[in-house]
C-alpha positions in Angstrom: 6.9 -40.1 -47.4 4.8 -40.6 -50.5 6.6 -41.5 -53.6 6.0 -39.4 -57.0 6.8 -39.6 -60.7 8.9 -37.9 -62.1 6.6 -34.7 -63.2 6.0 -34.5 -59.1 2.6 -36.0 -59.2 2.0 -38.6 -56.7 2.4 -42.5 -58.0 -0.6 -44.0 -58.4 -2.4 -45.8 -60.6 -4.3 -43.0 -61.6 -0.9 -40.6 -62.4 0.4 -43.7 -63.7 -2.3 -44.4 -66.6 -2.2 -40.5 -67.1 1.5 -40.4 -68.0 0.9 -43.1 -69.9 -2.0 -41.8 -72.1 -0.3 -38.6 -72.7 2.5 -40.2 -74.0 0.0 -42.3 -76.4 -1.8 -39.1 -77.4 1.6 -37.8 -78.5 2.5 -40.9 -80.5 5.1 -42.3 -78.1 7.2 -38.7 -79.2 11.0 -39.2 -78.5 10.1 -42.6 -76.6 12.9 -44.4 -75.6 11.6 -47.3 -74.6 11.0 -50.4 -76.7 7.9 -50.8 -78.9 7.3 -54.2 -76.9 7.0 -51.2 -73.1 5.0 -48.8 -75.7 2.8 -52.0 -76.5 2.7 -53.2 -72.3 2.1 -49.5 -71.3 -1.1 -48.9 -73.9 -2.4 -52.4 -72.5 -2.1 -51.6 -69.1 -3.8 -47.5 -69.6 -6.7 -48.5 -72.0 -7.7 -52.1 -71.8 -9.5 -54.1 -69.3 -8.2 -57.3 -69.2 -8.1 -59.9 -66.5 -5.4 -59.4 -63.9 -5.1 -55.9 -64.7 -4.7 -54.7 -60.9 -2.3 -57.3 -60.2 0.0 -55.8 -63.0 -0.3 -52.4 -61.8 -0.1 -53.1 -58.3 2.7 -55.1 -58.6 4.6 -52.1 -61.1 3.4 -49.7 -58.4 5.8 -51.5 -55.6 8.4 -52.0 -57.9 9.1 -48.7 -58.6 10.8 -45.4 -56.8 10.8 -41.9 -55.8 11.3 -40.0 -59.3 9.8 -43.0 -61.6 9.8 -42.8 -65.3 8.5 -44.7 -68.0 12.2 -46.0 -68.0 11.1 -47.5 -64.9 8.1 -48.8 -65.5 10.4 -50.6 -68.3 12.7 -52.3 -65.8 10.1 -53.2 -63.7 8.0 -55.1 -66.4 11.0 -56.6 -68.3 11.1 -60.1 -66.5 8.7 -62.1 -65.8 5.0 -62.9 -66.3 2.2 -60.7 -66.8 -1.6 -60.4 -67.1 -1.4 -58.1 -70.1 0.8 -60.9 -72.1 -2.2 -62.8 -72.2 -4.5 -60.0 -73.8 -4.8 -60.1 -77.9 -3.4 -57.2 -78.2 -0.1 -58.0 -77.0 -0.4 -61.7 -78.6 -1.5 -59.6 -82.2 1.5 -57.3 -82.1 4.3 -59.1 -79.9 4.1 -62.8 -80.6 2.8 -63.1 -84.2 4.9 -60.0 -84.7 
């Protein structure tokens, strides 16, 4: 059985960067995730960084049937990643 988001769309990287972007477009609307998953999630849609596939690869397993960006969230929140070591996410996370 193939596992889908949420909005019944397969999960894959490509649905997964789309879900992501739309949210973007709409200025992160209603988000309820934290500004530091808003930050992770733009990184990981619009930037090519070094490591990149790792970190979506890795999300990808991590997450279930129905996932959310709530998901993507829990997934990311421990550990290390590829995209902390962009300037982006050193620019607005660790100089703050």
């Amino acid at each position: 059985m193939t596992k889908k988001l949420w909005n019944n769309k397969e999960l894959n990287e490509e649905n997964l960067v789309d879900m992501i972007k739309e949210c973007i477009k709409n200025n992160w609307r209603n988000s309820n995730l934290f500004r530091e998953t808003e930050i992770a999630c733009e990184i990981i849609a619009c930037e090519s960084y070094e490591g990149r596939d790792e970190d979506v690869e890795y999300i990808l397993e991590k997450l279930d049937d129905g996932a959310t960006l709530v998901d993507v969230e829990n997934a990311i929140s421990n550990g290390e990643w590829y995209f902390m070591e962009t300037e982006t996410w050193k620019k607005n996370i660790i100089k703050g």
